[in-house]
VMD Tcl script that builds the backbone (N, CA, C; Angstrom):
set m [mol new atoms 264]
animate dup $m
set s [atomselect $m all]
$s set {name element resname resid chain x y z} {
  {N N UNK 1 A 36.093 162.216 58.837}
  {CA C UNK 1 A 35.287 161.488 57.871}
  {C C UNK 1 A 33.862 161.351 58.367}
  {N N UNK 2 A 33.410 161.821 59.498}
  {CA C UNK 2 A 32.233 161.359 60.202}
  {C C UNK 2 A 31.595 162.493 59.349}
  {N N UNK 3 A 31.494 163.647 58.671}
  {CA C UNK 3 A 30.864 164.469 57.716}
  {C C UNK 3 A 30.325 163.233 56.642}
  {N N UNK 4 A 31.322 162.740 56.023}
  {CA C UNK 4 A 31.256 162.033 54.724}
  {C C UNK 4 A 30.540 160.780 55.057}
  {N N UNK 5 A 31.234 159.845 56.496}
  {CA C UNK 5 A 30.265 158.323 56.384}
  {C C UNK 5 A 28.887 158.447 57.058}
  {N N UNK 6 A 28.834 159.753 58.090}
  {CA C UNK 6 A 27.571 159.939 59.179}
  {C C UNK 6 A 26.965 160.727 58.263}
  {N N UNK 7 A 26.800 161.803 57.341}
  {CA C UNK 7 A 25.711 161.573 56.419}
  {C C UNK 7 A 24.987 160.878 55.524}
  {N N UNK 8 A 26.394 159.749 55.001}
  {CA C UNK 8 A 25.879 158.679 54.118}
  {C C UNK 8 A 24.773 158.072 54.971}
  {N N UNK 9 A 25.711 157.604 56.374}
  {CA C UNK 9 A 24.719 156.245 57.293}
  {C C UNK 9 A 23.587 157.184 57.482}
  {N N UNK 10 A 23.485 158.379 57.981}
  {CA C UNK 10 A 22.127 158.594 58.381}
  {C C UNK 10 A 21.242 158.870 57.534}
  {N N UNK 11 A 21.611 158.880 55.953}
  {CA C UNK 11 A 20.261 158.769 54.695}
  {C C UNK 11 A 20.025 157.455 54.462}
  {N N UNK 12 A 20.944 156.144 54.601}
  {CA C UNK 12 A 20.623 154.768 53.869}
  {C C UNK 12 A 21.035 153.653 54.746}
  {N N UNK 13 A 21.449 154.093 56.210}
  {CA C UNK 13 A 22.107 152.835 57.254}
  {C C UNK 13 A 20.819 151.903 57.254}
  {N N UNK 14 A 19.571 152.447 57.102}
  {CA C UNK 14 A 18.635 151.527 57.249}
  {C C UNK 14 A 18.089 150.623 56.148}
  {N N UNK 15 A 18.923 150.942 54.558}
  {CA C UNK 15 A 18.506 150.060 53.446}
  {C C UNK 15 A 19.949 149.377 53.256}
  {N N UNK 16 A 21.011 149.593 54.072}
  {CA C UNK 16 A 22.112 148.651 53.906}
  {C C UNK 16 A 21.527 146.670 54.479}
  {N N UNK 17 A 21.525 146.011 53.437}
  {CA C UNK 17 A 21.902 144.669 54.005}
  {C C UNK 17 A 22.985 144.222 54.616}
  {N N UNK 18 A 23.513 143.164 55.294}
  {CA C UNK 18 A 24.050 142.878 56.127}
  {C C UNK 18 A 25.925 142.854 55.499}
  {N N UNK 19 A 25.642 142.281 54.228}
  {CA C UNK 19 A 26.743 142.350 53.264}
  {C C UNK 19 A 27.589 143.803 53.682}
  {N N UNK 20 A 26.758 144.604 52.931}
  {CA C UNK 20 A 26.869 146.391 52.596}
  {C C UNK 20 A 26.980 147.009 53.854}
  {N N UNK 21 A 26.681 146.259 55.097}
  {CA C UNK 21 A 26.822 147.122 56.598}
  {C C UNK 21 A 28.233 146.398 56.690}
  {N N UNK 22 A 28.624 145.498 56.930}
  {CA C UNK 22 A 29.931 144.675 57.071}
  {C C UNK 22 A 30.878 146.032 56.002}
  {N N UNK 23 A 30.293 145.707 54.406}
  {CA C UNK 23 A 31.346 146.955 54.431}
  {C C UNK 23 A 31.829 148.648 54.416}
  {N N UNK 24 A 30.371 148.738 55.154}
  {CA C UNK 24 A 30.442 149.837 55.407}
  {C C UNK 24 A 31.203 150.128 56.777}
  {N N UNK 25 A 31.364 148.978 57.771}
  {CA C UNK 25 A 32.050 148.968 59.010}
  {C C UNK 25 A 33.257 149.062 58.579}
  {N N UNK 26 A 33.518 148.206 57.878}
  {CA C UNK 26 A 34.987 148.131 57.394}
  {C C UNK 26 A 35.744 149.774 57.367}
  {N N UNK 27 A 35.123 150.162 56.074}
  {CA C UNK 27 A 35.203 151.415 55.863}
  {C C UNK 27 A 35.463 152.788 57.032}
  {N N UNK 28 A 34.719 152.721 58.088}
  {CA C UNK 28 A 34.537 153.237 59.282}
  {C C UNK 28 A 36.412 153.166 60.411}
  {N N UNK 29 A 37.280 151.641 60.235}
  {CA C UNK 29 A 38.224 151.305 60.251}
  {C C UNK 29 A 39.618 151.973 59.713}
  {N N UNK 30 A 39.070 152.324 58.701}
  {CA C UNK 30 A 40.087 153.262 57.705}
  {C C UNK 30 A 40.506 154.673 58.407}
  {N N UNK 31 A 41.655 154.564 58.272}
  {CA C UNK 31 A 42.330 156.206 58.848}
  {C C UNK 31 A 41.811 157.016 58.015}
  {N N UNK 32 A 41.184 157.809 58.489}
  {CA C UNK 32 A 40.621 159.146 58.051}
  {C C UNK 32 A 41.354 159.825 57.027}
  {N N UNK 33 A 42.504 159.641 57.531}
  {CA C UNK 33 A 43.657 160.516 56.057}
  {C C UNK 33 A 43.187 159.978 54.494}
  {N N UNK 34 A 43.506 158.780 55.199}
  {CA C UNK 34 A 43.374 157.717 53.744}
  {C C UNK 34 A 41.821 157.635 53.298}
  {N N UNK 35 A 40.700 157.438 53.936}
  {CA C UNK 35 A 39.732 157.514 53.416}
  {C C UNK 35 A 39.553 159.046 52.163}
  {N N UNK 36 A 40.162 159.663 52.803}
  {CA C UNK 36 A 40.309 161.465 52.275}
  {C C UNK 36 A 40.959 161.211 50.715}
  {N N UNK 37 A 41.657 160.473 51.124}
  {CA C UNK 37 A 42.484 160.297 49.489}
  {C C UNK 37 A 41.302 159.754 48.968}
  {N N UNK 38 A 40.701 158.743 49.451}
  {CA C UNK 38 A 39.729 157.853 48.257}
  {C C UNK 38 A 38.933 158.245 47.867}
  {N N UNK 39 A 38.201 159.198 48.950}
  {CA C UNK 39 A 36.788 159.880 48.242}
  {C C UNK 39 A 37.252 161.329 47.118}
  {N N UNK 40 A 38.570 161.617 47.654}
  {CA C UNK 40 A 38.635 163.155 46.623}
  {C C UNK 40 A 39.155 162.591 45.717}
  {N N UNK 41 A 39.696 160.764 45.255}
  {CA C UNK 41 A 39.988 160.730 44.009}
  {C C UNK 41 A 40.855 160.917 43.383}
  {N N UNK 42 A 42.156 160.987 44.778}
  {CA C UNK 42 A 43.326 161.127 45.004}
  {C C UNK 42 A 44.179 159.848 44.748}
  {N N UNK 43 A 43.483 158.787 45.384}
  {CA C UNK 43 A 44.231 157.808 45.227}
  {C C UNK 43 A 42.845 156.832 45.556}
  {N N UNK 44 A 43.582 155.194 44.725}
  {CA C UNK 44 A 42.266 154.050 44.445}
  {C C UNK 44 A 42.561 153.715 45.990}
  {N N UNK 45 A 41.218 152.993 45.952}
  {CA C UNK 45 A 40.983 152.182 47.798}
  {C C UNK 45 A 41.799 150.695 47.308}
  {N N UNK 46 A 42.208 150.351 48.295}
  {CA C UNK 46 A 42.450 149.174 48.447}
  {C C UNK 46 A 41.617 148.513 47.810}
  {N N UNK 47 A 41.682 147.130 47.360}
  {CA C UNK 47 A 41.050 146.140 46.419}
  {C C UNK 47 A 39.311 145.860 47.778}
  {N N UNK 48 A 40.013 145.176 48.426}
  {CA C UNK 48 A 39.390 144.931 49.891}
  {C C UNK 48 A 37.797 146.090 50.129}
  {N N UNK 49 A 38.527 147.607 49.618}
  {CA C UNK 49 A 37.568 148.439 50.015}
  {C C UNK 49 A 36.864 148.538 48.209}
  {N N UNK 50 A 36.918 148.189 47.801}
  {CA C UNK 50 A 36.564 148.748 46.468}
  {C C UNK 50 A 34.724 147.656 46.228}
  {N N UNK 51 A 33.932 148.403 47.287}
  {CA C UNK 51 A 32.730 147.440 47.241}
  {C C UNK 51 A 31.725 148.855 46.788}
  {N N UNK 52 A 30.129 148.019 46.199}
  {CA C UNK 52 A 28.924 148.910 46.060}
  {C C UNK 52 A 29.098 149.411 47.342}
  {N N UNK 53 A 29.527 149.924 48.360}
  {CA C UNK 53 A 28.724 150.819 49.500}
  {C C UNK 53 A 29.667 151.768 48.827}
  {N N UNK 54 A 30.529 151.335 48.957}
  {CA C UNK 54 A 32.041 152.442 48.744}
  {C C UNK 54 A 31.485 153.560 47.221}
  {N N UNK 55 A 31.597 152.417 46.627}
  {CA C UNK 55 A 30.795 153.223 45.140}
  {C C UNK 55 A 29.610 154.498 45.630}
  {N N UNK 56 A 28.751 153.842 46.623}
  {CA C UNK 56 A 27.347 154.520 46.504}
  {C C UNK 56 A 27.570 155.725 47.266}
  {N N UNK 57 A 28.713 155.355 48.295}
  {CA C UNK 57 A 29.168 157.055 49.098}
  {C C UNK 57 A 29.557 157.766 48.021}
  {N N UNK 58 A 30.214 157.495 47.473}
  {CA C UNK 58 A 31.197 158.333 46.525}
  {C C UNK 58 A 30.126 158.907 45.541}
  {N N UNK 59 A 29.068 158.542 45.393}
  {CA C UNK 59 A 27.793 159.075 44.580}
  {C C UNK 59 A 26.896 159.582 45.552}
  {N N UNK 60 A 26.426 159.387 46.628}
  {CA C UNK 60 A 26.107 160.391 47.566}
  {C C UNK 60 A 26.529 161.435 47.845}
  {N N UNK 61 A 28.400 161.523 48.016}
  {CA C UNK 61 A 28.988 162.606 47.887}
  {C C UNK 61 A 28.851 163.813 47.286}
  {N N UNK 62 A 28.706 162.840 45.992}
  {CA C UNK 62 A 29.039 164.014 44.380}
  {C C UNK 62 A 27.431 164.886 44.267}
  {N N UNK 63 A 26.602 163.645 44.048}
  {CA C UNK 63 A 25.024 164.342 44.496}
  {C C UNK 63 A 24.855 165.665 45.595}
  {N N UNK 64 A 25.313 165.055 46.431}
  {CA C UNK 64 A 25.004 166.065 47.844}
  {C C UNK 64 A 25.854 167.275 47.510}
  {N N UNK 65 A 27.063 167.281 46.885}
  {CA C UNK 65 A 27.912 168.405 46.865}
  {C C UNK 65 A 27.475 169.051 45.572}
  {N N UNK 66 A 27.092 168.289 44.641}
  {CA C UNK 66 A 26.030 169.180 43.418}
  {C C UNK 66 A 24.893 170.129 44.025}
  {N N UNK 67 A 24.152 169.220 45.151}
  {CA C UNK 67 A 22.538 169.479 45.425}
  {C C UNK 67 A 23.127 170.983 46.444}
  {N N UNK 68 A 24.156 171.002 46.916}
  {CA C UNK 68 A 24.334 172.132 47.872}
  {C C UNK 68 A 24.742 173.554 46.525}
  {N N UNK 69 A 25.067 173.509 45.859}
  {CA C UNK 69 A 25.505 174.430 44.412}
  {C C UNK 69 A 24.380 174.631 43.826}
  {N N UNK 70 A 23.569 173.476 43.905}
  {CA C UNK 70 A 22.759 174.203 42.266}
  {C C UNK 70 A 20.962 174.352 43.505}
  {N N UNK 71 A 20.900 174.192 44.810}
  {CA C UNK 71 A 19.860 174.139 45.431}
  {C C UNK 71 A 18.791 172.745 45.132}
  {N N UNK 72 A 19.621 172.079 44.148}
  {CA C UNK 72 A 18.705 170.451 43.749}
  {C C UNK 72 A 18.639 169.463 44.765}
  {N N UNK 73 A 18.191 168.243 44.699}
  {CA C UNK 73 A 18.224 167.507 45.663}
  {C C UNK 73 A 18.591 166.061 45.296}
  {N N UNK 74 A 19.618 165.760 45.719}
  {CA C UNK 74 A 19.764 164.354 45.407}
  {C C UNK 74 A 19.318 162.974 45.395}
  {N N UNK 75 A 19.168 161.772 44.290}
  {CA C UNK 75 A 18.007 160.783 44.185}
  {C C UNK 75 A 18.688 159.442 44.852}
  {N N UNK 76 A 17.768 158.636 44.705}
  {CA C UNK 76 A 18.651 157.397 45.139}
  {C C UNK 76 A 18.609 156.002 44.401}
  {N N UNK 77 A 19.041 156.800 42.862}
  {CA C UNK 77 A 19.783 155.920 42.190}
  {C C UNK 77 A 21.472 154.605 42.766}
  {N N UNK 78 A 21.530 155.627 43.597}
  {CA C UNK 78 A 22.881 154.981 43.720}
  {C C UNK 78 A 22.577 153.799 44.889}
  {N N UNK 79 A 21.347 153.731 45.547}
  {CA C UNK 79 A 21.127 152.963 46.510}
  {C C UNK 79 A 20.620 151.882 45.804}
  {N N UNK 80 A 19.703 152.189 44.801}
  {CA C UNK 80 A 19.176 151.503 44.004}
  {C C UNK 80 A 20.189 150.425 43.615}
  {N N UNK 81 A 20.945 151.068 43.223}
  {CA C UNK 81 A 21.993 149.986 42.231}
  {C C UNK 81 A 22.777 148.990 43.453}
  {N N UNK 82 A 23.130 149.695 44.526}
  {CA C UNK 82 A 23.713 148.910 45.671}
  {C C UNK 82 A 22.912 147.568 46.121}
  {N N UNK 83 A 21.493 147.592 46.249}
  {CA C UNK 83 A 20.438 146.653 46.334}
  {C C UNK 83 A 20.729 145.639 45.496}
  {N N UNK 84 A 20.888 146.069 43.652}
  {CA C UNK 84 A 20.785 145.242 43.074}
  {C C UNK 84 A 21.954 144.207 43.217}
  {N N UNK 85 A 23.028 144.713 43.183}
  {CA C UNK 85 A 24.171 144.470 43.391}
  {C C UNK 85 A 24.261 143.554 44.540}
  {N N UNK 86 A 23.468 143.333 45.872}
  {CA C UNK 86 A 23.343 142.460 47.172}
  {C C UNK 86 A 22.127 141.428 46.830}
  {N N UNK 87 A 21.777 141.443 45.488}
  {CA C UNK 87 A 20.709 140.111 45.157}
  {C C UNK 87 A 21.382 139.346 44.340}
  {N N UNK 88 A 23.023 139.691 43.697}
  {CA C UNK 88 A 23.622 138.427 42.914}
  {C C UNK 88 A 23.986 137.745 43.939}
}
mol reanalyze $m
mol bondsrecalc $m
mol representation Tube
mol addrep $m
């Protein structure tokens, strides 16, 4: 999983608030198998894991795996929304 969370962390570890780093650690915890199910959409995360960071990988993902196909580059809408989401 260090493909999937060490590219996320190394585009946005530095706009995570403290909330969104907590669950992004969390996340980090997770057996690799099982994280595998969640991001391919295989199977739902636990209630526990079902936070905006989780969301915003899973849209980093899809972006990044578009942006490698079509030569585009992915935006950061999805960080955007994670922000908003750590000011309610």
């Amino acid at each position: 999983m260090d493909l999937i969370l060490g590219g996320f962390a190394d585009a946005h570890i530095a706009d995570l608030g403290d909330h969104d780093l907590a669950d992004f650690e969390a996340l980090m915890d997770v057996p690799d198998d099982e994280l595998f199910t969640w991001f391919m959409g295989r199977a739902e995360p636990a209630p526990k894991y079902r936070s905006p960071v989780f969301r915003s990988i899973v849209a980093f993902q899809t972006k990044g795996h578009a942006a490698r196909h079509t030569g585009g580059h992915s935006d950061d809408r999805a960080m955007a929304h994670m922000r908003d989401d750590d000011e309610d």
